[in-house]
N, C-alpha and C positions, 0 to 999 in steps of 0.2 A: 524945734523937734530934737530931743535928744540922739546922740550921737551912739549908735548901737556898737554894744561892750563887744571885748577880746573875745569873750566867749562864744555869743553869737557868732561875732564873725568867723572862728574858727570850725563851729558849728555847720554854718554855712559852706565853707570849705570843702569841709568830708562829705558833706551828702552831696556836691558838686563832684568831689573827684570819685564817690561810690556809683554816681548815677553813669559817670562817664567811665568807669569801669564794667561796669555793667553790658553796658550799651556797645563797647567793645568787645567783649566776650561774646555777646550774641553777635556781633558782626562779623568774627572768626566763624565762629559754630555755623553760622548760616553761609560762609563762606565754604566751609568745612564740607557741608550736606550738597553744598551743589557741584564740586568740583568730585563729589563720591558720585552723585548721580550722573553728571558729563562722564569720567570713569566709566561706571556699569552700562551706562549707553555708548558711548563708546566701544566697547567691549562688543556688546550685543549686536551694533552698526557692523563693525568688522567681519564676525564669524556670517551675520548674515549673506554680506557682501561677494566674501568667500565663499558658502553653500552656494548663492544664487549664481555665481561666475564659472563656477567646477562645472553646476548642472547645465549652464551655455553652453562651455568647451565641450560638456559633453553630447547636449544633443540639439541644440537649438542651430540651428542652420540652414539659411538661403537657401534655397533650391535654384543654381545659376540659371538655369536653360528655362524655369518657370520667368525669373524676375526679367530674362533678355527678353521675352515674350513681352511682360506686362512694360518694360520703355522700347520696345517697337509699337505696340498698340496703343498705350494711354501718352507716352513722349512722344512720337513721330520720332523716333531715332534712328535714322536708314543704315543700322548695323545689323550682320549678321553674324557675329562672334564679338566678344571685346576687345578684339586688336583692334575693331575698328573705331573705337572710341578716339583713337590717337589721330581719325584723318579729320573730328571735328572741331569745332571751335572750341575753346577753352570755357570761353560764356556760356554754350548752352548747354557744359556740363555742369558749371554751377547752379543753372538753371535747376535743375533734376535735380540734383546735390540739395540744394534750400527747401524742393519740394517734401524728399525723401523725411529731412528733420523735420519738417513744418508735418509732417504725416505723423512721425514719432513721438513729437509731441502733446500733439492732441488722443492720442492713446495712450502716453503714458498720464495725462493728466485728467483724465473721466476715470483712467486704476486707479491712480490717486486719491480722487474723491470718493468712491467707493471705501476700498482699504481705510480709507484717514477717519471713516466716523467710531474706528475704533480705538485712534491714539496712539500710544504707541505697544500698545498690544496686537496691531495688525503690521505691526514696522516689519518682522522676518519675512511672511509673505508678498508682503509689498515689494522689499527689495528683491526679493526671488523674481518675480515678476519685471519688476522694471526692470534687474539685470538681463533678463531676456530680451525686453523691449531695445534696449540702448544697444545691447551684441547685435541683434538681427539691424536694425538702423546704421551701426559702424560695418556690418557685412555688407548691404546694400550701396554704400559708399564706397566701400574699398573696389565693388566690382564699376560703378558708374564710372572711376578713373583705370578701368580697366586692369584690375588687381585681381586674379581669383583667388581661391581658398582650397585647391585641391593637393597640393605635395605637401610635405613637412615645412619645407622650408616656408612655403606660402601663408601656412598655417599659423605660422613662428612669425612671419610678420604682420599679419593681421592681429595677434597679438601686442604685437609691438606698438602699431597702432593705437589699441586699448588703453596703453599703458599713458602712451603720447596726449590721448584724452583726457584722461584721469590726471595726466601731469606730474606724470613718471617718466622718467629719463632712463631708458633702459638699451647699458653699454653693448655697444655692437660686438664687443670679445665675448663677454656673457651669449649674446644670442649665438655665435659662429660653433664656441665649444659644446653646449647642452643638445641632445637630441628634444624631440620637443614635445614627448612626455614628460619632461621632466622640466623644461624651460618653462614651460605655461603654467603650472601649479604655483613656483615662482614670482611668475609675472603677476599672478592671480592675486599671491597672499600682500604683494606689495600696491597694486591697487586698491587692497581693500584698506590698506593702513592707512594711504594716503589720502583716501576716499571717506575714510569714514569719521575722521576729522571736519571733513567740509560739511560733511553729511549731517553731524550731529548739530554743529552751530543752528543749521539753517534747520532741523528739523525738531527744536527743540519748545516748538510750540505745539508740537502735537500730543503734549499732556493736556490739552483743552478739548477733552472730547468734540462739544457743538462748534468749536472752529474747527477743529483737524480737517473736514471733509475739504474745506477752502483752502485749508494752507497745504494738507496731503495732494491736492490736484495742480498747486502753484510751484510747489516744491519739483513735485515728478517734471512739470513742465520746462522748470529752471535744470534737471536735472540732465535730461535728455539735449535739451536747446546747447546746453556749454558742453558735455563731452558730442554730442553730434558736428559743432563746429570748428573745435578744435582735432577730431579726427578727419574733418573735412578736410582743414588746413595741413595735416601731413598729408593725407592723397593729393593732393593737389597738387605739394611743393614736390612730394615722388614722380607725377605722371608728369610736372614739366621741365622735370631733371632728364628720363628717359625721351621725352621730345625732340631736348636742347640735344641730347647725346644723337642721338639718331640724325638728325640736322645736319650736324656737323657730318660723321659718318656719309653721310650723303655728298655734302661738298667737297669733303676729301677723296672718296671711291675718283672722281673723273682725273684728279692728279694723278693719282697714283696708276691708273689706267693708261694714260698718255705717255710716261714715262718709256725711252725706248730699253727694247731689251737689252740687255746685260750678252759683247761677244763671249762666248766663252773659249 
């Protein structure tokens, strides 16, 4: 078999290094279009994020004296205000605590399946919605370890909380100086940055219209399950800081009692 000429082979060359030019250029370009569209949804994740969190702070809210009703009735919780959460066990308010997210979950993930058969043309109201779901679930929380939400400052760390979910670190000088019109807006727009990064990874399948409904219900559920637990995990590590304090205060008051008076 003849030995093929210079020219062939040279031939052969160029349309190897044109095909793999080629085939590069469209791997930028295609690289190019998705990092434009993660962008504009990202973008779009954000402002949602922010609309749905503003309309929370603004009107979406617990009703205290309803929800101590429904864990005295449906918990067997023998309190009658939520100070007295501090004279129970620790467990059976995780108890309550997993039920509360195991509740938030399965509501946010039947909105989900709804909202998702439209992809991501239903994503703004979606998140309006599940911002609401997730706020009312972190409010419900903050009260089961006996947190309420009625002063500014209360208000301002139920926020804080939010933030601790979403997996924002938000400094305690920041919270002490801002009054808390102006500290939640804030805390709001920095949740939603940080938020809507995770947000878009995971929801970037819901350009598949006939799956969105499954993955929009899997998504809300994964959504709700991680910021519900991890706001768990600050009330928790809050209500048995104030415990451990209180505790102590208790063994100390009899010293300091006993000591005799001071002649003067």
């Amino acid at each position: 078999m003849p030995a093929p000429s210079t020219r062939s082979l040279k031939l052969s060359s160029a349309l190897s290094i044109s095909s793999d030019g080629i085939m590069g250029a469209r791997a930028v370009r295609l690289k190019k279009m998705a990092d434009e569209r993660k962008s504009w949804l990202g973008w779009r994740v954000e402002t949602a994020l922010v609309k749905g969190l503003t309309r929370a702070y603004m009107s979406v809210r617990v009703d205290p004296e309803k929800f101590l009703w429904q864990l005295r009735a449906a918990y067997r919780m023998p309190i009658s205000g939520y100070h007295g959460v501090f004279s129970l066990q620790i467990g059976e308010l995780d108890e309550v605590a997993d039920s509360i997210i195991r509740g938030g979950m399965k509501i946010a993930a039947i909105e989900g399946a709804g909202f998702g058969l439209g992809g991501l043309m239903t994503i703004v109201p979606d998140l309006g919605i599940l911002s609401a779901i997730t706020m009312r679930t972190i409010q419900k929380l903050s009260l089961i370890y006996g947190f309420e939400f009625n002063t500014d400052d209360e208000i301002a760390e139920l926020w804080v909380a939010a933030a601790s979910a979403a997996g924002v670190d938000i400094s305690r000088e920041l919270l002490e100086k801002e009054v808390v019109n102006k500290f939640v807006p804030r805390v709001i727009q920095r949740i939603a940055a940080k938020a809507s990064t995770e947000v878009v990874e995971k929801w970037a399948g819901r350009v598949i219209p006939l799956a969105s409904s499954a993955i929009g219900a899997g998504l809300n559920y994964w959504f709700v399950r991680a910021w519900g637990e991890r706001a768990r995990e600050h009330f928790r590590d809050r209500h048995l800081r104030l415990r451990q304090k209180a505790q102590d205060a208790a063994i100390d008051a009899p010293a300091v009692q006993s000591l005799p008076a001071l002649d003067h």
